[in-house]
Structure formats: C-alpha cells, structure tokens
C-alpha positions in Angstrom: 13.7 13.7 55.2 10.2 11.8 55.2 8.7 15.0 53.5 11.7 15.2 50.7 10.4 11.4 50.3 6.6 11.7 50.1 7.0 14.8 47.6 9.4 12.2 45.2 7.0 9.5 45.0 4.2 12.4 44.2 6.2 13.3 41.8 7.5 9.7 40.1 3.4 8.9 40.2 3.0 12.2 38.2 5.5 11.3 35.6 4.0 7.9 35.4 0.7 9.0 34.4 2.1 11.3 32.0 4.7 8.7 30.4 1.4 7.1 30.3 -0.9 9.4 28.5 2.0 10.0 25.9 2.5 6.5 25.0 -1.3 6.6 24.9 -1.0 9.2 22.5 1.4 7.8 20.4 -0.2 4.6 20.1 -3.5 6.4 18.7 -1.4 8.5 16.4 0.5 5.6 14.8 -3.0 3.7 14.3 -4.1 6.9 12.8 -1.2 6.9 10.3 -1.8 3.7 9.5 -5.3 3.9 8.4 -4.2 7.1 6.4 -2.0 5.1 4.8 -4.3 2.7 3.8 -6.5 4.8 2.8 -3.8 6.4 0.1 -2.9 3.0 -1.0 -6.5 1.9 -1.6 -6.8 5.5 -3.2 -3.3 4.8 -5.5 -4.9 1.0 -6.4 -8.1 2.7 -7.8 -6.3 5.3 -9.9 -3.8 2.9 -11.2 -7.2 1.1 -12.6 -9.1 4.2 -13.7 -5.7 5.1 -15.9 -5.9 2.0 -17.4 -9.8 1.9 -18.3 -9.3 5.4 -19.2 -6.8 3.5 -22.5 -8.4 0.7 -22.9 -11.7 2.4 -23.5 -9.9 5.1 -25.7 -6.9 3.5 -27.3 -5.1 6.5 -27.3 -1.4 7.8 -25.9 -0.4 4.1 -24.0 3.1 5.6 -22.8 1.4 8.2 -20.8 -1.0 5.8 -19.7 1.2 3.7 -18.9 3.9 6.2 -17.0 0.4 6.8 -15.0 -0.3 3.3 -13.9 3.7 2.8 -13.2 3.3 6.0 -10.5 0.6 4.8 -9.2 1.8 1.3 -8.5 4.9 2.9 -7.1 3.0 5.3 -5.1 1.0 2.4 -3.8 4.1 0.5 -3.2 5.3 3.3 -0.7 2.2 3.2 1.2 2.1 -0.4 1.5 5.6 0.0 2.7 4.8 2.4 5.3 1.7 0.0 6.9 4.4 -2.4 8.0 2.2 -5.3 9.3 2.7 -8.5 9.3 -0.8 -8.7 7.6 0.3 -7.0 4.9 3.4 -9.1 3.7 2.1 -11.3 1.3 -0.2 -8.2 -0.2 2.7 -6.1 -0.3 4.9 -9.1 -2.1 2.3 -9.2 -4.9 2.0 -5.7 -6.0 5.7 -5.3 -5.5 5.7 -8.0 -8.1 2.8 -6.7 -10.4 4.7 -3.4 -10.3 8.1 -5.3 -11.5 6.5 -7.1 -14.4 4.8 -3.6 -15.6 8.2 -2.1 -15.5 10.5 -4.8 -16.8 8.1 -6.7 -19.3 6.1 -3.6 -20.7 5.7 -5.7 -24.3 3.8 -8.4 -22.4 2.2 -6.5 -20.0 -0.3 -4.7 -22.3 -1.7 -7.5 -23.6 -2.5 -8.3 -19.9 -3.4 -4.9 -18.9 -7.4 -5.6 -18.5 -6.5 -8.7 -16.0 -4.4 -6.4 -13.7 -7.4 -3.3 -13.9 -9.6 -5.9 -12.8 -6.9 -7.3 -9.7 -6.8 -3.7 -8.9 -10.4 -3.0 -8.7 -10.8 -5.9 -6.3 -8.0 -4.8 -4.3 -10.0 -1.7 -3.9 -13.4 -3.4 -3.0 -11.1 -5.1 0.0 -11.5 -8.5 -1.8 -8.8 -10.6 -1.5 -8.9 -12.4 -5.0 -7.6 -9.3 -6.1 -4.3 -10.2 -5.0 -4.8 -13.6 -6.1 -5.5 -11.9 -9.5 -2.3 -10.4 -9.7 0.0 -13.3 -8.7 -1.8 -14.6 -12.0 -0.5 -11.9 -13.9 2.9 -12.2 -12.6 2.8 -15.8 -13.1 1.7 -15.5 -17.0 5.1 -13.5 -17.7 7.5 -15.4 -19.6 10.4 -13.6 -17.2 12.8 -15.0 -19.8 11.3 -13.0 -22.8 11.5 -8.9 -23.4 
C-alpha cells in the first residue's frame, strides 16, 4: 500500500510540472499573438495612410482609393479586436469610430482625408495624439448631414 502511495504522489508531482510548463507555454504563445497582432494593426494603420497619400498626391481614381483605406481600417479593426486589452479600449473606440464616419459620411470625409492620413501616421509612430487626431475627425462630422 505505502509503495502504490509513494508512486501516486511521483506521479501527481509529474503532472504538476507538466500542467505547469503548458500553461507556461500558453502564456508565451498568447503574448506572442498579441504582439503579432499589433504588429498587423500598426502594419494596416500605415497602409490605410500610404493609400491615401498615394490620391492625394495624384488626384486620380478616389473610389478605389477609398475602397483601399475602408479595408484597411476594417482590417485594422480586426486586429485591434483580437489584442483585447484593457489598454486598448479607448484606441480601439476611436478607429472604430474613424472607420464609421469613412463609411457612412464618404461626402464629408474627403475633404478631411489629409487630417485622418496624418492621425494614422502618428498612430503608426506609437504617438498617442494620433488618436487624439482622429476623435477630431469624428467630432467635425456633421452626423446629421449625408
């Protein structure tokens, strides 16, 4: 009987260093994802502002510059989805709403569109005016117009 006990408790210690190394695991893999995800957002934010250099500087085909911004955005709202921390609210709140104004006010956003490639720019740089930038934009939309 004493042996059947000593080989239990060998074995519940051996399970307990492996639950540990798994959570261990697990933990660096989730902080891994998260920076990847980052990344990609930071990576979406840039080439939302590069599309709309490329037509400000050129003045040519807005509607597919445009559709570009509007999938980057939304690809940028995934990712800041995905990062789910509680750091992260109010940022993911503003481009949420930046990404809302571009799709329901299109009229008024162009007029705008060089204030919200600069908000995006400084998003990338990690500076936080950027999202001060964009609450801005969102808050010179006349919500009750086209």
């Amino acid at each position: 009987m004493k042996r059947k006990m000593v080989t239990a408790i060998i074995w519940s210690i051996i399970l307990l260093i492996a639950l540990l190394v798994f959570i261990g695991l697990y933990i660096d893999k989730t902080k891994e994802n998260k920076q990847r995800y980052k990344d990609q957002y930071l990576r979406n934010m840039s080439d939302a502002a590069d599309e709309i250099d490329t037509y400000l500087d050129r003045k040519i085909d807005y509607e597919m510059h445009y559709n570009m911004v509007l999938s980057d955005l939304g690809a940028a709202r995934s990712f800041i989805f995905l990062i789910d921390d509680e750091e992260w609210t109010e940022k993911q709140k503003a481009v949420n709403e930046l990404h809302y104004c571009l799709v329901k006010y299109p009229d008024q956003m162009k007029n705008k569109l060089k204030d919200v490639s600069d908000a995006l720019k400084d998003v990338y740089d990690n500076l936080d005016k950027g999202y001060d930038e964009m609450r801005a934009v969102v808050d010179s939309v006349d919500k009750l117009g086209s």
